[in-house]
C-alpha positions in Angstrom: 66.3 -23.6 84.9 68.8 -23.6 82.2 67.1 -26.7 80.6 63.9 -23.8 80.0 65.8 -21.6 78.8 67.1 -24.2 76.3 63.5 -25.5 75.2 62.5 -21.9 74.8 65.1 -20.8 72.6 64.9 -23.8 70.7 61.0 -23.2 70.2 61.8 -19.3 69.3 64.1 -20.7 67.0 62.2 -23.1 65.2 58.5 -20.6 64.7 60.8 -17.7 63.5 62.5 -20.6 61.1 58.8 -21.2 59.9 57.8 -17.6 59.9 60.7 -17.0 57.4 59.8 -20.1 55.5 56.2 -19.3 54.9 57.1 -15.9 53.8 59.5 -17.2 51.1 56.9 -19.5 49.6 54.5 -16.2 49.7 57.0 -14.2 48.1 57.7 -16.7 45.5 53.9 -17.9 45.1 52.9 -14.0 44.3 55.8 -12.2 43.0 58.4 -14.5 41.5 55.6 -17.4 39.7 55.6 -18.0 36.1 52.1 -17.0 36.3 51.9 -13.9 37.9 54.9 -13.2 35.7 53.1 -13.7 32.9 50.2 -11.6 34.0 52.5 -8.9 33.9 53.9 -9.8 30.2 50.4 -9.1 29.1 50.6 -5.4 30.2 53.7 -5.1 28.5 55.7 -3.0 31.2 55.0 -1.7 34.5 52.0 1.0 33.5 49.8 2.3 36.2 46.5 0.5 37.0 44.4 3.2 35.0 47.0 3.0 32.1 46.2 -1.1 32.0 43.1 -1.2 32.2 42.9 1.0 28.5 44.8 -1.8 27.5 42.5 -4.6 29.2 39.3 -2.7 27.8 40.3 -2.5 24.4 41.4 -6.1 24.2 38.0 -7.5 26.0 36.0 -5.4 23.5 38.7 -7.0 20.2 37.4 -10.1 21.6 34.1 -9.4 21.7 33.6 -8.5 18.1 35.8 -11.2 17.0 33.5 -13.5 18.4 30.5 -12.2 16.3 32.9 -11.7 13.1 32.6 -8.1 12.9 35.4 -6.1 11.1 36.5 -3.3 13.0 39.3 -1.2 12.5 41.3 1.6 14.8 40.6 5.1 13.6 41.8 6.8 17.5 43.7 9.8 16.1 45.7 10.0 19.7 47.0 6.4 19.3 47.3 6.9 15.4 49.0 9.5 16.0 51.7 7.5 18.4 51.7 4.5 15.9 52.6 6.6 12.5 55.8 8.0 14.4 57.0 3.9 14.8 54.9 2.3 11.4 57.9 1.3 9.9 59.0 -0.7 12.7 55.7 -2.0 13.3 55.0 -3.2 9.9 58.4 -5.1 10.0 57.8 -6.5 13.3 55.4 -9.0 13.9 55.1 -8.8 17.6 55.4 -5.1 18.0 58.3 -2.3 18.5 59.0 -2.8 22.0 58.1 -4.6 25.4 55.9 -1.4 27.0 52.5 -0.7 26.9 53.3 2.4 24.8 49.9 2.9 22.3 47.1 1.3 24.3 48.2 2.6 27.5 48.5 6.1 26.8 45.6 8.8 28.4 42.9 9.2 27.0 39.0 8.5 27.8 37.8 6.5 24.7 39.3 4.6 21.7 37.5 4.6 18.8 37.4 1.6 16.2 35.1 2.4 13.2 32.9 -0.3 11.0 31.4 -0.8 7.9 27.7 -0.8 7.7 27.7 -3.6 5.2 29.5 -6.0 6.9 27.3 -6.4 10.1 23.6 -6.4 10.9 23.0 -8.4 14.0 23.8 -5.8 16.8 20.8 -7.8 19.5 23.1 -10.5 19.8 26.6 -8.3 20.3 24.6 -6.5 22.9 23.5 -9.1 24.9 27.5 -10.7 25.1 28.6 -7.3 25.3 26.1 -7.7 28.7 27.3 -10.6 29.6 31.3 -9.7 29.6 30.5 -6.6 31.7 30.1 -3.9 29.2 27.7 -1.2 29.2 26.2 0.5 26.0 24.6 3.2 24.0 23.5 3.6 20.9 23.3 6.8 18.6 21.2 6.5 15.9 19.7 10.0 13.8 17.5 9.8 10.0 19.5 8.1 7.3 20.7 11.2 4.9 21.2 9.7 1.9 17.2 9.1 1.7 16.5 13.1 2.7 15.6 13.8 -0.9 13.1 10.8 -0.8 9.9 12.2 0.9 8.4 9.0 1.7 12.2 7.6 3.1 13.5 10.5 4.6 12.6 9.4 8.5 14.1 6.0 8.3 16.9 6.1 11.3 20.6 4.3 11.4 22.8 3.9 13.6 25.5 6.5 14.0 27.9 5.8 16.8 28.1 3.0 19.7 29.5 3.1 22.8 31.1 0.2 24.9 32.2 1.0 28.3 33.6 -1.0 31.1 35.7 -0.2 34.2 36.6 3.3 33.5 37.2 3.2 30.4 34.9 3.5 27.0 35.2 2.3 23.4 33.5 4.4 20.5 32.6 2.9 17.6 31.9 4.9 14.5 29.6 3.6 12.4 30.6 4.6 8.3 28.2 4.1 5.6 29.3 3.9 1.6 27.4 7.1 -0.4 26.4 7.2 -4.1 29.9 9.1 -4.6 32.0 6.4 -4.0 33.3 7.4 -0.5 32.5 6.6 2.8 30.9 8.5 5.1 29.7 9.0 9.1 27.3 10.8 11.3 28.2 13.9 13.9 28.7 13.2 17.6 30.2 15.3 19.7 33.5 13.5 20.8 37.2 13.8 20.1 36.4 12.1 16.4 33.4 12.8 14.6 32.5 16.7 15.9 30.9 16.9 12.9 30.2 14.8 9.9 32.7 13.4 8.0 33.8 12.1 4.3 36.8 9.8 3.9 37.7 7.3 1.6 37.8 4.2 1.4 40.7 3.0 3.3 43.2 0.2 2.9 44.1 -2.0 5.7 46.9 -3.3 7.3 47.2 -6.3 10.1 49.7 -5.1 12.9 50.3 -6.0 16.6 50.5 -3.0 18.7 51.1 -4.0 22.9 50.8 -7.9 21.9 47.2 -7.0 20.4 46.2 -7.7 16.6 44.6 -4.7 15.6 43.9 -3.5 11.7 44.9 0.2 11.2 45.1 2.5 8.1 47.6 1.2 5.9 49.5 5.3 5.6 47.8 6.4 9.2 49.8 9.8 8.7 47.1 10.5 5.1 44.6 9.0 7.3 44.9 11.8 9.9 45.2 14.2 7.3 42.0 13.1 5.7 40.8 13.5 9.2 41.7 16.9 9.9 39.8 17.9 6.4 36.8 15.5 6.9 34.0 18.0 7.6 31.1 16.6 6.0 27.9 19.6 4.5 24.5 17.6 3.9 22.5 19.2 1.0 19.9 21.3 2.1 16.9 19.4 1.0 13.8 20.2 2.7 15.0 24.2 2.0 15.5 23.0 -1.9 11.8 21.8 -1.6 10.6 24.6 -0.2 12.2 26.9 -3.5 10.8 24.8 -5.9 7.2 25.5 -4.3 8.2 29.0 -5.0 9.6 28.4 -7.6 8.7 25.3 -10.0 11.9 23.5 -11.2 12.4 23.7 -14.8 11.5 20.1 -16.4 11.7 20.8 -20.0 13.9 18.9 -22.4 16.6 21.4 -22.7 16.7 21.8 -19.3 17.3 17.9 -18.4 19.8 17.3 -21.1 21.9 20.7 -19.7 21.8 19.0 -16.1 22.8 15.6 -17.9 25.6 17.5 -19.5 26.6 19.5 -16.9 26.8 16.4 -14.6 29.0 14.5 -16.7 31.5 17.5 -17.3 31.8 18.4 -13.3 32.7 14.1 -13.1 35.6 14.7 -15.7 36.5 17.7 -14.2 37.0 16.6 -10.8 38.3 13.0 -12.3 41.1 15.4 -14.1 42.1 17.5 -10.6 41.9 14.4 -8.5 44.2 13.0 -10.4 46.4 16.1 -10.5 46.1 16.5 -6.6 44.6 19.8 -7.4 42.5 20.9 -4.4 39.3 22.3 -5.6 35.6 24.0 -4.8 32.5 25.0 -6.4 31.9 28.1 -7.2 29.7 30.8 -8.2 26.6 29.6 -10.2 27.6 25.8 -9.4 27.6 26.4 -5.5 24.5 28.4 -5.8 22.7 25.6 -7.4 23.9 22.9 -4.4 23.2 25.3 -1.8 19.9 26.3 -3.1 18.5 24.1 -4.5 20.6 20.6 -4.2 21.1 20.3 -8.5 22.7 22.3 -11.3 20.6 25.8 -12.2 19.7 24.6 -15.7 19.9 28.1 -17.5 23.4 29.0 -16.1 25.0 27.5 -19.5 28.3 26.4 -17.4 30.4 25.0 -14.6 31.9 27.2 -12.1 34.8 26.1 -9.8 37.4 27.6 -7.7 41.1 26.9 -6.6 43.6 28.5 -4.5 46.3 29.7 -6.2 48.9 28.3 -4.3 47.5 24.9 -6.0 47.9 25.7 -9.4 49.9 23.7 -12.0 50.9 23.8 -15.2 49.6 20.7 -15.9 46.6 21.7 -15.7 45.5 23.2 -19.2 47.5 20.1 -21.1 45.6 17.4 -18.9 42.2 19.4 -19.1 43.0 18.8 -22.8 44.0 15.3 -23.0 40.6 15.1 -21.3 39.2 15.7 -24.4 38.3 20.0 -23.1 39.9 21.8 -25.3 41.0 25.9 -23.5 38.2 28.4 -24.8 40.1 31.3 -23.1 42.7 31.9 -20.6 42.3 35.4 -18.9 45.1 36.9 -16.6 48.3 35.7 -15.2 49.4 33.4 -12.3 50.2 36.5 -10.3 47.1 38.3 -10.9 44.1 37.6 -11.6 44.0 34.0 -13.3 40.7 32.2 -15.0 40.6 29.0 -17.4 38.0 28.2 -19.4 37.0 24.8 -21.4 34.9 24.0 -23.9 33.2 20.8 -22.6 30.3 19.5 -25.1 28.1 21.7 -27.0 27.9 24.5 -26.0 28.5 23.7 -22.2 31.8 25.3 -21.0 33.6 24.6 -17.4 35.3 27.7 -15.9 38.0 27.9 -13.2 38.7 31.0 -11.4 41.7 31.0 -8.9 41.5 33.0 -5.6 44.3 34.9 -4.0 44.6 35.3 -0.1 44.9 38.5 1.6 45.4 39.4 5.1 41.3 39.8 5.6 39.8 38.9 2.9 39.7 36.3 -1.0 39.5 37.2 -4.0 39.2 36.3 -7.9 40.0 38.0 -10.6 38.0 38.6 -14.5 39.0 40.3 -17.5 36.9 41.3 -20.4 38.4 40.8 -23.3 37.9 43.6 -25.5 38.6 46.3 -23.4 41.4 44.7 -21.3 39.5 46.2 -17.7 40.4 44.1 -14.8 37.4 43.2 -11.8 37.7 41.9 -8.6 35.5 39.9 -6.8 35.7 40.0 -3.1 35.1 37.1 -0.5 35.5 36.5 3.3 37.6 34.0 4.3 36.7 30.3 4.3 38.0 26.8 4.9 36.6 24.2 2.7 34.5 21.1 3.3 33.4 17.5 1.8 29.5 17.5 0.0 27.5 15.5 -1.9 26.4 16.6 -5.8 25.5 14.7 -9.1 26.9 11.7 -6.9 30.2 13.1 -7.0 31.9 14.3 -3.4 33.4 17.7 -3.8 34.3 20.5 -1.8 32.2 23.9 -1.1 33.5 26.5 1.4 32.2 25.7 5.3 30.7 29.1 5.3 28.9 28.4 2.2 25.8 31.5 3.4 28.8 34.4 3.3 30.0 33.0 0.0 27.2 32.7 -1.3 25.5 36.7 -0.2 29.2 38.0 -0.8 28.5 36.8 -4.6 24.9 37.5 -5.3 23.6 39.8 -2.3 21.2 39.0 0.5 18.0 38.1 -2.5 20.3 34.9 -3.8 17.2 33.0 -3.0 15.8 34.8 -6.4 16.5 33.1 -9.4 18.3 35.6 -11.7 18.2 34.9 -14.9 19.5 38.1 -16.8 23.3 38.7 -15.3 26.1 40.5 -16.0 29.2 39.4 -15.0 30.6 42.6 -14.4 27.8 44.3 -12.3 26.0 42.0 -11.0 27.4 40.3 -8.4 27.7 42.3 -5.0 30.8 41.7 -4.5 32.6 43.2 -7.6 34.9 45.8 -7.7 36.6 47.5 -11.1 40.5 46.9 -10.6 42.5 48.7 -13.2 43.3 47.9 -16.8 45.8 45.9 -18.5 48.2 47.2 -19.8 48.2 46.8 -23.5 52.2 45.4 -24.1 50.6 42.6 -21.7 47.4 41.8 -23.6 48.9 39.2 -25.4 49.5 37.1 -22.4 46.8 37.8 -20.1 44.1 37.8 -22.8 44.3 34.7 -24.6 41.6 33.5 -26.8 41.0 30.2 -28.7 
């Protein structure tokens, strides 16, 4: 009897010995191997499963357009966003700021990379080894804008927009294509980027590892997200310009041509000369009017109209206007009140700036006549400001270009006007006072 109880102990002994045995090699085999350790080296800390797989997404699709050569680079204003606060140490680092998943694995639904147009062309074979490495995807394509003034081009299509998804998790790619103006530019879709058309410019690059992942991102991502917030893109209104011109037949003659040649080539010095300044700035009055009517300069307005906040103005203005070779014709009002520059540009073509002051419900700009010293107001509603298209040049025009436009010349602006009077005219003017005369000197300056 006691000899049983010996064996039996001696047997319990020995399977609980294994038991313990095979649960060390499990233990060690799962949780303690180099390569399950290195597994979780890859996710760069210990993220949720949803937060990884961002992270696994992103660098399946990274691998998939290195293997066809295409150029992407990461335009997500959420991991931008993350990135610019650390860019410092990230460009000095070559392996990235610090061990957890902190960029790629934050929450969001898609990360968007955007390409140029140029630099790829052969999208059957990315789809079918998208396919192939799991991914599903959608294309957004729309009529190529940049041939809308081209009657026999204007239904050609592009692509705007793909979309890669796998797991739970989607990539969007913006497509960006290079305009006549130098900049680049990219189609609406209604996402966290590209609401609405954008403008940008040309960006440059830079190389960096963010969660053990080479990635190319704007060089300054904080201007880039700036540039982003201000992107809104306004297509000309051709097929409504078209339909004016049936009405009203545009004017071909010599004079005319050589004015819009003329007037072209002082708007690009004008806007080369603000640019350069940093001197945020619209078009205005007659000038809009022509884009938004009729997509070109009105050839019998005699001049070039643009607009500026006050709050941008700079001193520098008048002496690099005139370095510019545009010399001042007239300088009406004050920086307080009621401010307006004009240059003599060549002939007998002249470029006006008129500077608009903010009130609580309402913008305004000021003009003086001369040789009475009365003061008039012109009245706008308020409006932000967004990217065009005109004479191959991007500029900005207020969003809300219809208000601006019938605040200025009343509800018949489709009417070509050709006799106007500055100081009745427009619908929105009001008489404002007169200067007084111990003040002429400064606020009505003639040259």
């Amino acid at each position: 009897m006691q000899k049983i109880n010996k064996n039996v102990v001696l047997a319990l002994l020995s399977l609980t010995s294994l038991v313990f045995l095979l649960f060390q090699l499990y233990y060690y085999k799962f949780y303690l191997s180099q390569k399950n350790g290195a597994v979780f080296s890859k996710v760069r800390g210990s993220q949720s499963g949803q937060d990884s797989t961002r992270w696994h997404v992103v660098r399946k699709f990274l691998g998939l357009i290195a293997s066809h050569n295409i150029p992407v680079y990461l335009i997500d204003p959420l991991i931008l966003g993350l990135v610019d606060k650390d860019i410092e140490q990230i460009r000095s680092s070559p392996d990235g700021p610090n061990p957890e998943c902190k960029y790629f694995c934050a929450p969001r639904d898609f990360t968007t990379f955007a390409l140029l147009d140029k630099t790829w062309k052969h999208e059957v074979g990315l789809f079918r080894t998208a396919e192939k490495m799991g991914f599903q995807w959608l294309k957004i394509i729309n009529k190529d804008p940049r041939l809308d003034g081209m009657d026999d081009l204007s239904g050609i299509e592009i692509p705007l927009h793909y979309i890669f998804k796998l797991a739970s998790h989607a990539i969007h790619l913006v497509v960006f294509y290079e305009r006549s103006g130098n900049y680049l530019w990219h189609g609406p879709l209604r996402l966290h980027f590209g609401r609405y058309p954008g403008a940008y410019e040309k960006p440059e690059l830079l190389l960096v590892s963010i969660d053990d992942i080479k990635v190319q991102i704007p060089k300054n991502p904080s201007s880039f997200l700036e540039e982003m917030s201000h992107s809104r893109f306004l297509e000309c209104r051709y097929r409504e310009a078209r339909a004016f011109f049936q009405l009203y037949p545009d004017d071909a003659s010599l004079d005319a041509v050589e004015f819009r040649k003329k007037a072209k080539s002082l708007l690009h010095l004008a806007a080369l000369t603000l640019n350069n300044l940093g001197v945020k700035f619209w078009l205005s009055s007659g000038t809009c009017l022509g884009w938004y009517r009729q997509c070109n300069v009105i050839p019998h307005s005699k001049d070039v109209d643009l607009g500026v906040f006050i709050r941008d103005y700079k001193a520098d203005i008048i002496p690099a206007f005139q370095k510019a070779g545009l010399p001042l014709k007239h300088k009406f009002g004050k920086v307080e009140d009621s401010l307006e520059l004009s240059f003599q540009g060549e002939d007998d073509v002249k470029l006006d700036i008129f500077f608009f002051y903010e009130e609580d419900d309402h913008i305004w700009n000021g003009g003086t006549q001369a040789k009475s010293g009365k003061k008039f107001k012109y009245l706008f509603p308020k409006f932000t400001l967004c990217w065009t298209e005109f004479v191959e040049l991007k500029v900005h025009v207020p969003c809300e270009t219809l208000q601006y436009v019938e605040a200025n010349y009343g509800p018949d602006w489709k009417v070509p006007v050709k006799t106007w009077d500055w100081k009745s005219s427009p619908s929105n003017v009001q008489y404002n006072g007169v200067w007084p005369v111990d003040e002429w000197d400064d606020v009505i300056q003639i040259y």
